[in-house]
ROSE-4610 file (N, C-alpha, C; in Angstrom, 1 decimal, always signed):
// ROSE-4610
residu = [X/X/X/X/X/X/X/X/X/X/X/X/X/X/X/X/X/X/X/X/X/X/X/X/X/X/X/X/X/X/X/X/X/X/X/X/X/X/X/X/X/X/X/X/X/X/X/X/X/X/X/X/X/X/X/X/X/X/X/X/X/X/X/X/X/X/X/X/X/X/X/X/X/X/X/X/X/X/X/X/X/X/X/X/X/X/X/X/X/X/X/X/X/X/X/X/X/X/X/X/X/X/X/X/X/X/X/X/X/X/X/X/X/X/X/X/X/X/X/X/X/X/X/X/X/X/X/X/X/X/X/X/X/X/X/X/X/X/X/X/X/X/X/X/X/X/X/X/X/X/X/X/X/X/X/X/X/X/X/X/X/X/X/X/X/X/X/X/X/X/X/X/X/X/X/X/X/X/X/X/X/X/X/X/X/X/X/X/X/X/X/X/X/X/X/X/X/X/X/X/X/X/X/X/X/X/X/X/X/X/X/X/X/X/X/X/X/X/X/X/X/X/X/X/X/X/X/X/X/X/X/X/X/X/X/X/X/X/X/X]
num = [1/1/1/2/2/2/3/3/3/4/4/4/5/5/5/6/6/6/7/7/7/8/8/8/9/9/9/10/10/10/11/11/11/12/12/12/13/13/13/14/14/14/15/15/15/16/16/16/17/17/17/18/18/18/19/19/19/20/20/20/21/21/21/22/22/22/23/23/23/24/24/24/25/25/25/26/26/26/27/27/27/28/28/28/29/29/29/30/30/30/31/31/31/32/32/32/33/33/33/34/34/34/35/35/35/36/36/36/37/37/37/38/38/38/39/39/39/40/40/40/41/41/41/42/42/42/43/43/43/44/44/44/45/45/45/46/46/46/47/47/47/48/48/48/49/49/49/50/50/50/51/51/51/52/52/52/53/53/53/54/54/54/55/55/55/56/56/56/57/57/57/58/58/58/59/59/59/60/60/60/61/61/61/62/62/62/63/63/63/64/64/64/65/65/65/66/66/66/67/67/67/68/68/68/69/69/69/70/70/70/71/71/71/72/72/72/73/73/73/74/74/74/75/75/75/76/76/76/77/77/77/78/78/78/79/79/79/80/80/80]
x = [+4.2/+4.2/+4.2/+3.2/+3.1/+4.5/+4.7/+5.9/+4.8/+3.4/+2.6/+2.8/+3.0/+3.1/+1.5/+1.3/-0.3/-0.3/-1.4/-2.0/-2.9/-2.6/-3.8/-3.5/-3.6/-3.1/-2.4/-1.4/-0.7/-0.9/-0.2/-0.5/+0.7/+1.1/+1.7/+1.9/+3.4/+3.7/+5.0/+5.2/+6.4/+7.7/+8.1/+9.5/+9.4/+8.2/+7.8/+8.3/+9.0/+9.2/+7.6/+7.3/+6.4/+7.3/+6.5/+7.4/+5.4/+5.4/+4.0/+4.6/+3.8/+4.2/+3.1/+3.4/+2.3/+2.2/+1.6/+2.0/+0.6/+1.9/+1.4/+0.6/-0.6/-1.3/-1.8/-1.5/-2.1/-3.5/-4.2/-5.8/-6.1/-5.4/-5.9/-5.4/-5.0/-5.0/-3.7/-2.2/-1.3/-0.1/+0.4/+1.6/+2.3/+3.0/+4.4/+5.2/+5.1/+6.2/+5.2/+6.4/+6.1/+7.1/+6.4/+7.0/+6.9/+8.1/+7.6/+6.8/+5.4/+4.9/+5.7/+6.1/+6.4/+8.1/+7.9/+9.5/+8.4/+9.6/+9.1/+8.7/+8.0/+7.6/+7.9/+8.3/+8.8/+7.3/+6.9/+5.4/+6.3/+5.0/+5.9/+4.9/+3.3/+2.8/+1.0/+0.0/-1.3/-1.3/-2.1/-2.2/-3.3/-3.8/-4.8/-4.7/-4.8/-5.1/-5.9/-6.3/-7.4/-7.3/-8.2/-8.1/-8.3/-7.8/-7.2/-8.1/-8.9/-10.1/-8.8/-9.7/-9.3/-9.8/-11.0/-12.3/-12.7/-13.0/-13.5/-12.8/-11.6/-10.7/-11.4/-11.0/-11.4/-10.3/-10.4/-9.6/-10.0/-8.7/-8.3/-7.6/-7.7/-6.8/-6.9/-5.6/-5.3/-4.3/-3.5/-2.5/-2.0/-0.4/+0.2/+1.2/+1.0/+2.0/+3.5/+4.1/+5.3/+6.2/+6.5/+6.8/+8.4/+9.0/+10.5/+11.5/+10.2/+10.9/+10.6/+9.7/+9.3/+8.1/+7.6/+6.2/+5.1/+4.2/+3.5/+2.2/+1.1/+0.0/-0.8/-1.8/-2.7/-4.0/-4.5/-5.8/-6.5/-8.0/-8.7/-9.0/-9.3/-9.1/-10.5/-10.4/-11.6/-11.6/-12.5/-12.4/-13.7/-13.6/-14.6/-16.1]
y = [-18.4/-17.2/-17.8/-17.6/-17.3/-16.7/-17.6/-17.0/-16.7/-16.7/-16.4/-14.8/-14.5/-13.1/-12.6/-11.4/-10.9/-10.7/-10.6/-10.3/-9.3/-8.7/-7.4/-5.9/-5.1/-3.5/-3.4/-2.2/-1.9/-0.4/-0.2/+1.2/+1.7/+2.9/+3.7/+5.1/+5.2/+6.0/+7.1/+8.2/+9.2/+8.4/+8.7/+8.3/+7.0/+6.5/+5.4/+5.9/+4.8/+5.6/+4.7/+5.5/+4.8/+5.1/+3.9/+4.4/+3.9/+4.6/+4.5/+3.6/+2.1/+1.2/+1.1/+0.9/+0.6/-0.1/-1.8/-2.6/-2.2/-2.6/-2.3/-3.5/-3.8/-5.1/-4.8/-6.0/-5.8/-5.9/-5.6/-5.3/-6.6/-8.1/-9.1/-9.3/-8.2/-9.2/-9.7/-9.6/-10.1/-9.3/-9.2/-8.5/-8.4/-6.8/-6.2/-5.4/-5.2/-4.4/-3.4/-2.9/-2.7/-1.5/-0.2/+1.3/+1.8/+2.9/+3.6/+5.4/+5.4/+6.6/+7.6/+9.1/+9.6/+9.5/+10.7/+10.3/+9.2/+9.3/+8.5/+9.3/+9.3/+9.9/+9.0/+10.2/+10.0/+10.6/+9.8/+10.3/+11.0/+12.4/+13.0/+13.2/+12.6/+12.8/+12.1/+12.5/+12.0/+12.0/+11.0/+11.4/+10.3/+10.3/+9.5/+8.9/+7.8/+7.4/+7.7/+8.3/+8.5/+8.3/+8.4/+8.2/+9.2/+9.5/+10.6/+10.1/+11.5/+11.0/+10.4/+9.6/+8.9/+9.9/+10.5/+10.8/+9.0/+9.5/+8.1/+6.9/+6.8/+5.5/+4.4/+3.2/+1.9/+1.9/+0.9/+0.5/-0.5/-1.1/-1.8/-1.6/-1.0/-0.5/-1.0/-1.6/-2.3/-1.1/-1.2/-0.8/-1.8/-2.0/-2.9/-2.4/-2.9/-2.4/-3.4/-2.3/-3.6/-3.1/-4.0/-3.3/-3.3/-3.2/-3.4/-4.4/-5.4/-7.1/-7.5/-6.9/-7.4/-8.3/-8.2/-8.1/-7.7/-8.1/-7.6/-7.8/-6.6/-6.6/-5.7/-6.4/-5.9/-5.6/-4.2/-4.4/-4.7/-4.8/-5.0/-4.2/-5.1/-4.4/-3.6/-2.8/-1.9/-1.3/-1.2/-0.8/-0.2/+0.5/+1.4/+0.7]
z = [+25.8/+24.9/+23.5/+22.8/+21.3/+20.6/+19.5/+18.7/+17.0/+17.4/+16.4/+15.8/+14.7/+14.0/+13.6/+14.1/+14.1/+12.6/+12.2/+10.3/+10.8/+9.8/+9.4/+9.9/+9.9/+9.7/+11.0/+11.0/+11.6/+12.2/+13.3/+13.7/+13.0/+12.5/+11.7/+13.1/+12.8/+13.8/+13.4/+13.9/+13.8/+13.4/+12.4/+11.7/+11.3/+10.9/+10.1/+8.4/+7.5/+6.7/+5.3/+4.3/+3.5/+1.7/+1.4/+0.0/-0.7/-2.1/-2.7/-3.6/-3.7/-4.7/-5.7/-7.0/-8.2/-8.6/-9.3/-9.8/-11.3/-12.3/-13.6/-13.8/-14.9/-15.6/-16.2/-17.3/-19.1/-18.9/-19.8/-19.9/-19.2/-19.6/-19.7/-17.7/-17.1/-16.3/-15.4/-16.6/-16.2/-15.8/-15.0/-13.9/-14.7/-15.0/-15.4/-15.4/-14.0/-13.4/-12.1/-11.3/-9.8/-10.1/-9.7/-9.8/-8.4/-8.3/-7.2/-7.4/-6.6/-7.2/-6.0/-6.9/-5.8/-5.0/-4.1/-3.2/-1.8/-1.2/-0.1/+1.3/+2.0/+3.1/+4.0/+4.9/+6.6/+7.4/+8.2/+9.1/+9.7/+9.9/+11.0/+11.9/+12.1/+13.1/+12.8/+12.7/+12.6/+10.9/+10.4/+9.1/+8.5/+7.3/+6.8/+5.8/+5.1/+3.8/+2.8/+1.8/+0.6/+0.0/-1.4/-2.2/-3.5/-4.3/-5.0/-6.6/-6.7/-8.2/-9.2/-9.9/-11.6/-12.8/-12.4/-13.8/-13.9/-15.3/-15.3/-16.0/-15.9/-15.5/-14.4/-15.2/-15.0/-14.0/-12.5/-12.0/-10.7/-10.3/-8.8/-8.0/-6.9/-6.1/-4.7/-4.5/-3.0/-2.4/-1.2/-0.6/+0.6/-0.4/+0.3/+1.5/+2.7/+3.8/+4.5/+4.1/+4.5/+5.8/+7.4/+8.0/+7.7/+9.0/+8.9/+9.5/+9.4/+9.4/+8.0/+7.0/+6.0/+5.5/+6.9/+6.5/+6.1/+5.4/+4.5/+5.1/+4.4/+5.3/+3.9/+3.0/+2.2/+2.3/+2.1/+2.6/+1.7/+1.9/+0.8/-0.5/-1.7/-3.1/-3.1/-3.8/-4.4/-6.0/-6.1/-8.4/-8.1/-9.2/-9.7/-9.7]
C-alpha cells in the first residue's frame, strides 16, 4: 500500500465547507495580502464553478482548493 497523497482536483461533496480566497498584487507583481471574498458556503448538493464578468479589467485568476487535512490543490491560472 502506497502512503503516496494524490495531486490535482478533488471531488467536492454535501457539507463540504468553501471559503472564497483573494490574494492582492502590486502592479509590479508582488504579494500583499490574502482576503476573504464573501461569507463561506456549505455545499448543499450539485454545483459548478464560473466565472463572473470584470468589464474590461486586466487580470489572473487561479482557484485554490484546500481540503481538511490541509491540503492544497491549484488549478490552472487564466488572465484576460
Amino acid at each position: 500500500m502506497s502512503e503516496t497523497v494524490p495531486k490535482g482536483l478533488i471531488e467536492i461533496v454535501a457539507g463540504d465547507k468553501i471559503d472564497y480566497l483573494c490574494d492582492y498584487y502590486t502592479y509590479d507583481g508582488e504579494y500583499t495580502d490574502t482576503y476573504k471574498l464573501g461569507e463561506q458556503y456549505t455545499v448543499t448538493g450539485q454545483w459548478e464553478i464560473a466565472n463572473a464578468p470584470v468589464g474590461d479589467l486586466g487580470y489572473q485568476m487561479t482557484y485554490r482548493i484546500t481540503d481538511i487535512y490541509g491540503n492544497r490543490y491549484w488549478t490552472p491560472s487564466i488572465s484576460d
